[in-house]
C-alpha positions as CSV (number, residue, x, y, z in Angstrom):
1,X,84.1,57.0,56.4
2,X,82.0,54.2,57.3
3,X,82.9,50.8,56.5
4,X,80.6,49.0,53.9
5,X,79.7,46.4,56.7
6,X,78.7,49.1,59.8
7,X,76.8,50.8,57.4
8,X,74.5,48.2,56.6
9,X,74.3,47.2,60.0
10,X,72.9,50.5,61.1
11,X,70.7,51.0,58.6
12,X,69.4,47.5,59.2
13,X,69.0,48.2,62.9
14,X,67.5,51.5,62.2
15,X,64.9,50.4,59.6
16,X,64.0,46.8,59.9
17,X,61.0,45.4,62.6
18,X,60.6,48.7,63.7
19,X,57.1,50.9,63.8
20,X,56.0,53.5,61.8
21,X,56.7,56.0,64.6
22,X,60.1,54.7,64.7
23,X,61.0,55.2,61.2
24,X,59.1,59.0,61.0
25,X,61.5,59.4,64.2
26,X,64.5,58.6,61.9
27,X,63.1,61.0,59.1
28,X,62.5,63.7,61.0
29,X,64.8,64.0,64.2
30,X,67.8,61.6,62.6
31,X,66.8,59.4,65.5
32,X,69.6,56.7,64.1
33,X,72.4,59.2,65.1
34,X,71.7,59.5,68.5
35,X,70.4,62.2,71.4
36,X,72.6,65.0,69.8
37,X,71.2,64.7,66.3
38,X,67.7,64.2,67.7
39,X,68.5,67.4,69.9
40,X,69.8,69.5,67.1
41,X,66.6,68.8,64.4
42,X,64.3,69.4,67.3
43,X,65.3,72.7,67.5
44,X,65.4,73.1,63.1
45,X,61.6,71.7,63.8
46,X,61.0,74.3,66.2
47,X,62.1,77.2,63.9
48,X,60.5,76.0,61.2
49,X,57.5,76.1,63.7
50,X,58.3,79.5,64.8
51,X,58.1,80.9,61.3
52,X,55.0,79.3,60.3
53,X,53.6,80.3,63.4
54,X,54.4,83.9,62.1
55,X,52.9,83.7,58.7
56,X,50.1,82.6,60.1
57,X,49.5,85.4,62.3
58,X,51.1,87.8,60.1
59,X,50.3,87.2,56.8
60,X,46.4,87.6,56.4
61,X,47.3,91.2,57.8
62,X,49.5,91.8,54.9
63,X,49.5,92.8,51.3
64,X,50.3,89.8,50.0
65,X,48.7,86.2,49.5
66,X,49.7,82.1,48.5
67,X,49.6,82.0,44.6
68,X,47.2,79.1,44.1
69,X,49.7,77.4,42.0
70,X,51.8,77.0,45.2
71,X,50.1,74.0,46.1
72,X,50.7,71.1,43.4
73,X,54.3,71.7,43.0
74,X,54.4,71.2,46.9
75,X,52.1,67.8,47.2
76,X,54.2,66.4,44.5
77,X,57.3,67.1,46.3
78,X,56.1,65.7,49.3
79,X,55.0,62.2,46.7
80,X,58.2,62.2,45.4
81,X,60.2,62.3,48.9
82,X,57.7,59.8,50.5
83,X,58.4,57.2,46.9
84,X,62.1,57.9,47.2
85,X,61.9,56.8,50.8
86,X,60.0,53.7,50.1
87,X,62.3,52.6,47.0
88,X,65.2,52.7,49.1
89,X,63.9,50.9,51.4
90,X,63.1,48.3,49.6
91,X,66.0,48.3,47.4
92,X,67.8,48.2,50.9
93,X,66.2,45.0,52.0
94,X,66.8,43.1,48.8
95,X,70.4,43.8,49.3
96,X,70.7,43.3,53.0
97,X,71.9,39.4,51.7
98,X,74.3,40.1,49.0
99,X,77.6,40.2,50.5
100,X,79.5,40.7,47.0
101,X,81.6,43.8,47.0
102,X,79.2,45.4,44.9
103,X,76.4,44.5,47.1
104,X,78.1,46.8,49.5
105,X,78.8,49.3,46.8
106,X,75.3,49.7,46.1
107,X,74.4,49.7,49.9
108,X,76.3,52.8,50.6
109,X,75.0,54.9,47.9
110,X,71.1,53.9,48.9
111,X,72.4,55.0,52.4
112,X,73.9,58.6,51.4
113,X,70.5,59.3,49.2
114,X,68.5,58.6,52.2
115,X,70.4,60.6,54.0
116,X,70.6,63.5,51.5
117,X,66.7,63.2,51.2
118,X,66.2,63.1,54.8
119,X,68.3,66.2,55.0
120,X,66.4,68.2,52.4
121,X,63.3,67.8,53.7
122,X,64.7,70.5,56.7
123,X,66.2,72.8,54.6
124,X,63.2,73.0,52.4
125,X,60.8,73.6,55.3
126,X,63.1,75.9,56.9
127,X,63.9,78.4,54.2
128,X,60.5,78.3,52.6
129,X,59.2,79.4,56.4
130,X,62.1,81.7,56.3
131,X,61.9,83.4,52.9
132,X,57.7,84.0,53.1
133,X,58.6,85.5,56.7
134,X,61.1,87.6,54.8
135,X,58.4,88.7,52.1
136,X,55.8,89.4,54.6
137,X,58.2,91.9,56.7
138,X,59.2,93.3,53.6
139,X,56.0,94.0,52.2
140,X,55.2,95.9,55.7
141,X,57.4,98.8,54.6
142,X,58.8,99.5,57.2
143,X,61.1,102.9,57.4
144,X,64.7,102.0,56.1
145,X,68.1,102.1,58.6
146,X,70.2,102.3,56.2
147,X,71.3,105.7,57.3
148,X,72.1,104.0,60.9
149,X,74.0,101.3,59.1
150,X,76.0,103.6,57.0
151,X,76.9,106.1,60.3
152,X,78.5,102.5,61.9
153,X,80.3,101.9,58.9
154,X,81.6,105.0,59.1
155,X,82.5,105.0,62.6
156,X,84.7,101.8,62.0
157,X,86.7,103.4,59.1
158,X,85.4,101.9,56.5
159,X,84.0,103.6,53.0
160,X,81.8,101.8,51.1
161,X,82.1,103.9,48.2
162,X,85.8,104.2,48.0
163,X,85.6,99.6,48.8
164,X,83.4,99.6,45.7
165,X,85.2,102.6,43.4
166,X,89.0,100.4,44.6
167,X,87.8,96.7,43.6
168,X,86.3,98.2,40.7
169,X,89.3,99.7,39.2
170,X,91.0,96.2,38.3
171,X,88.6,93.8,36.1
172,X,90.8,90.8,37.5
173,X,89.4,91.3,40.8
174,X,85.5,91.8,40.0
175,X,85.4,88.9,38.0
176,X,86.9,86.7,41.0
177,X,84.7,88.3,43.7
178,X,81.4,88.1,41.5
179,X,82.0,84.5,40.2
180,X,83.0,84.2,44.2
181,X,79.9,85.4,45.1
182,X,77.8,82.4,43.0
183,X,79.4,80.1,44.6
184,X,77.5,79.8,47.9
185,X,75.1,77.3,46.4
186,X,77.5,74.9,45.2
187,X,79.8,74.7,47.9
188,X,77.1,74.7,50.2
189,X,75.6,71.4,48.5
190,X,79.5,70.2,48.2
191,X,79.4,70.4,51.9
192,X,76.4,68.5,52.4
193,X,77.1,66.0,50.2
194,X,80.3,65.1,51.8
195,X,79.0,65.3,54.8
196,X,75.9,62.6,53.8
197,X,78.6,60.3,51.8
198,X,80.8,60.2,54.7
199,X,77.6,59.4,56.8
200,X,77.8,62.2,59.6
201,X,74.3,62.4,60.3
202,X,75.3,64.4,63.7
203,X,77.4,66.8,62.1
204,X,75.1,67.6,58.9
205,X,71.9,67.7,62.1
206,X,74.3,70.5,63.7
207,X,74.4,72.4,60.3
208,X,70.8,72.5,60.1
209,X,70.4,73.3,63.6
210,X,72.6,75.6,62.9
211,X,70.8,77.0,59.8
212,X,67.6,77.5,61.3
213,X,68.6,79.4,64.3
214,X,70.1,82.0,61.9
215,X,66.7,82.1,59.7
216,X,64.9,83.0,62.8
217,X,67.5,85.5,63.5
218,X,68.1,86.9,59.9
219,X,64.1,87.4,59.6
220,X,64.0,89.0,63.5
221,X,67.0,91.9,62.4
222,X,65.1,92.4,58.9
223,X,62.2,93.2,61.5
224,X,64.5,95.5,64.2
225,X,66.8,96.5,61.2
226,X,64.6,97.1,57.9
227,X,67.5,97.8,55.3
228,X,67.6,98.1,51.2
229,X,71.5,97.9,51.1
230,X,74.4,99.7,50.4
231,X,74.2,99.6,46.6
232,X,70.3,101.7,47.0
233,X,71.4,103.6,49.9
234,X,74.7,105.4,48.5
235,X,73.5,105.2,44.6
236,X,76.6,104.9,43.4
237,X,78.1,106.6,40.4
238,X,78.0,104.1,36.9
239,X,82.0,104.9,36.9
240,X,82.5,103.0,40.4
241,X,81.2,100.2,39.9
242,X,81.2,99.8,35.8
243,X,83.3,96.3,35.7
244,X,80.7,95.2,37.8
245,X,78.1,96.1,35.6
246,X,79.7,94.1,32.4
247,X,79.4,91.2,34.4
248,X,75.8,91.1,35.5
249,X,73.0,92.7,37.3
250,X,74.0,94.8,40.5
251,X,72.1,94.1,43.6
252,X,69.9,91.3,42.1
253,X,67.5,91.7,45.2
254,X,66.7,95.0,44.9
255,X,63.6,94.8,42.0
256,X,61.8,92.6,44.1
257,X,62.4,94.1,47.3
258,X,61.2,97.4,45.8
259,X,57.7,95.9,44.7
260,X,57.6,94.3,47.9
261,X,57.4,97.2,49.4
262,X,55.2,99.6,47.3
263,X,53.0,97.2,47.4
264,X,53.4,96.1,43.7
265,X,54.2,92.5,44.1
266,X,50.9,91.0,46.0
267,X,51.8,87.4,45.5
268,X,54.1,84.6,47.0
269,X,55.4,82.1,44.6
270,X,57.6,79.7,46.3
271,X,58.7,78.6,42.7
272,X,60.2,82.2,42.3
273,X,61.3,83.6,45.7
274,X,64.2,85.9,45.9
275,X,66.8,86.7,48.7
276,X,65.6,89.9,50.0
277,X,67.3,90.2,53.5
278,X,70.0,93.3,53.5
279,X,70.5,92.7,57.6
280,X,72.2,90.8,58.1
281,X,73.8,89.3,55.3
282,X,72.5,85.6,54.4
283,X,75.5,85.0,52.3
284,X,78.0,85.4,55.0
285,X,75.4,83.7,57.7
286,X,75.5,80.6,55.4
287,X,79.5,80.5,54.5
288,X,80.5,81.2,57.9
289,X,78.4,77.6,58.5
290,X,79.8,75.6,55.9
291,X,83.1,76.7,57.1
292,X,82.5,75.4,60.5
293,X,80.8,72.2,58.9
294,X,83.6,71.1,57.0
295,X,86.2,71.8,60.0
296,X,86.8,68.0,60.3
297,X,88.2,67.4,56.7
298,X,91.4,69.2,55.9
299,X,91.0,69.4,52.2
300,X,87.5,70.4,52.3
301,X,88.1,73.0,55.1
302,X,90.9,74.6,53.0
303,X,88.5,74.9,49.9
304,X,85.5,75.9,51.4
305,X,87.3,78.9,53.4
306,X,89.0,80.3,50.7
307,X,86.0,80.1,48.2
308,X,83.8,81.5,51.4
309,X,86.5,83.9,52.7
310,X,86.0,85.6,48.7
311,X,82.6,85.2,48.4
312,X,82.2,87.2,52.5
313,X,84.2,89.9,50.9
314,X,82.2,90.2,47.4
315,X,79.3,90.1,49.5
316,X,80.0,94.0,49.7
317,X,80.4,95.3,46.1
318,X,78.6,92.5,44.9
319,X,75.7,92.0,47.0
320,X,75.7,95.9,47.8
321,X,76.0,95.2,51.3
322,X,77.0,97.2,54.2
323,X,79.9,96.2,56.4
324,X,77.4,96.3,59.3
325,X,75.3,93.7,57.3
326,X,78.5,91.4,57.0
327,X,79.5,92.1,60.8
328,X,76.0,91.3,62.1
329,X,75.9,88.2,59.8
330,X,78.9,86.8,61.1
331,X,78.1,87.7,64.8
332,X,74.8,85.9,64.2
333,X,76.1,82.9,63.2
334,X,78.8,82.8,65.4
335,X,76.1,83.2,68.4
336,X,74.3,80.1,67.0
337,X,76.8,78.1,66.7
338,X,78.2,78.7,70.5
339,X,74.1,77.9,71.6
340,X,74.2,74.7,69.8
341,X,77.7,73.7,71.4
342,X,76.7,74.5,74.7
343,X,73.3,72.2,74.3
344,X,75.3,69.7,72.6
345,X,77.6,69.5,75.7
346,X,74.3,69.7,78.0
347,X,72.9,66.1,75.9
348,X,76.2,64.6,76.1
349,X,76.6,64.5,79.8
């Protein structure tokens, strides 16, 4: 971590007599962490740009519309992330001369909730492109491939009925792999957080960069790949999955990816949206990244892949998945993150 000290320095150098472009430059492309970071949120912008781009052409074609109540909740976002900029900021500079050891103290915490805030503003952008993408491809109704999925299931041994009917039969083991399964926020936000309080603005850039090429590629194989999931496609018997069932709602994607696509749900509501991406699987796209993201902390690395390791495997009885959905999630990521090592070695030379 950072010494008290360097991280006043830097956040001095970055902020203070500089322009207005200069500071957006911080914001937006984590200009303060050098031509990597700047490197890897240029290419989160651009898939954020990609997506829009896609909406916009798409989505007046489409079934569905903006609710108008979208719009407030977003400006006063926006506000609230341009105030919280500005206050610490300020707060910064009355501090910059207080050399007590609280001083500091206060210093580093103004620093990590810049940088978490900066660091939202992304991941925000990026999944709210991502997620309308994913409603306007849905609502096309396009002919299901879950039969195609199923057959390469098949073909490498595995039975998704007989995975679901064997987990089910001890309730030890559906209540770790469902309460598995809800973890991918948390330790997803544990992972940033560390990564902000530790100040790795170039690592927590490469997880975003990261990120967004997977949106762009979960939304292109919902489009190649239009899937409802194992769970609708086999329609399991109650007796396979009954433990399940005691614990919660099976395939929580499914009601809204059904009025999606008969045409019953006309309306995006960015305060509501729900996963509905079958292929490839979002939940093992975004463990298999905060896995790589927290490879430089033993601890955390340890955690994080055990949690994630359960919460891949639940993705199947759980999250009705097929293994092909898994497969393809994890080959997805794994592709993005050997592009954004390769340009990272490009920037560095």
């Amino acid at each position: 971590m950072s010494s008290t000290s360097e991280i006043a320095q830097h956040y001095s150098t970055a902020v203070d007599n500089r322009p207005a472009g200069h500071r957006v430059s911080r914001w937006l492309l984590f200009s303060d962490y050098g031509p990597t970071a700047q490197f890897h949120m240029a290419v989160v912008w651009c898939c954020v740009l990609a997506c829009a781009l896609a909406n916009a052409l798409w989505l007046p074609y489409s079934t569905l519309s903006f609710v108008p109540s979208n719009w407030p909740p977003l400006i006063q976002s926006a506000s609230y992330v341009a105030l919280v900029g500005i206050l610490v900021a300020l707060a910064f500079h009355r501090l910059r001369g207080d050399a007590s050891r609280i001083g500091g103290m206060l210093r580093t915490a103004l620093v990590t909730t810049e940088l978490l805030y900066r660091t939202a503003l992304p991941i925000v952008a990026l999944l709210t492109a991502g997620a309308t993408l994913s409603y306007v491809i849905t609502a096309a109704n396009l002919p299901l491939r879950d039969s195609l999925l199923a057959r390469a299931d098949h073909s490498l041994g595995f039975d998704w009925l007989h995975f679901l009917d064997m987990t089910n039969y001890s309730p030890v083991v559906t209540v770790l792999l469902t309460r598995a399964y809800q973890t991918i926020g948390l330790v997803t936000e544990l992972v940033i957080f560390w990564l902000a309080l530790t100040q790795n603005g170039e690592r927590l850039t490469e997880f975003l960069a990261i990120l967004g090429l997977c949106t762009v590629g979960l939304c292109a194989g919902m489009l190649l790949v239009p899937a409802a999931g194992a769970f609708a496609y086999y329609e399991p018997a109650p007796q396979l999955f009954g433990n399940y069932a005691a614990l919660g709602r099976m395939w929580t994607f499914g009601h809204t990816f059904n009025l999606l696509r008969d045409g019953s749900l006309s309306v995006i509501d960015l305060s509501a949206l729900d996963g509905v991406v079958s292929f490839p699987s979002f939940h093992t796209v975004l463990g298999a990244i905060t896995i790589y993201a927290a490879r430089d902390t033993r601890w955390l690395m340890g955690f994080v892949l055990v949690l994630n390791t359960a919460m891949i495997v639940a993705t199947l009885p759980v999250g009705g998945h097929h293994l092909a959905d898994v497969l393809a999630g994890a080959g997805l990521t794994f592709g993005a993150i050997l592009l954004v090592r390769r340009q990272k070695r490009m920037c560095r030379r």
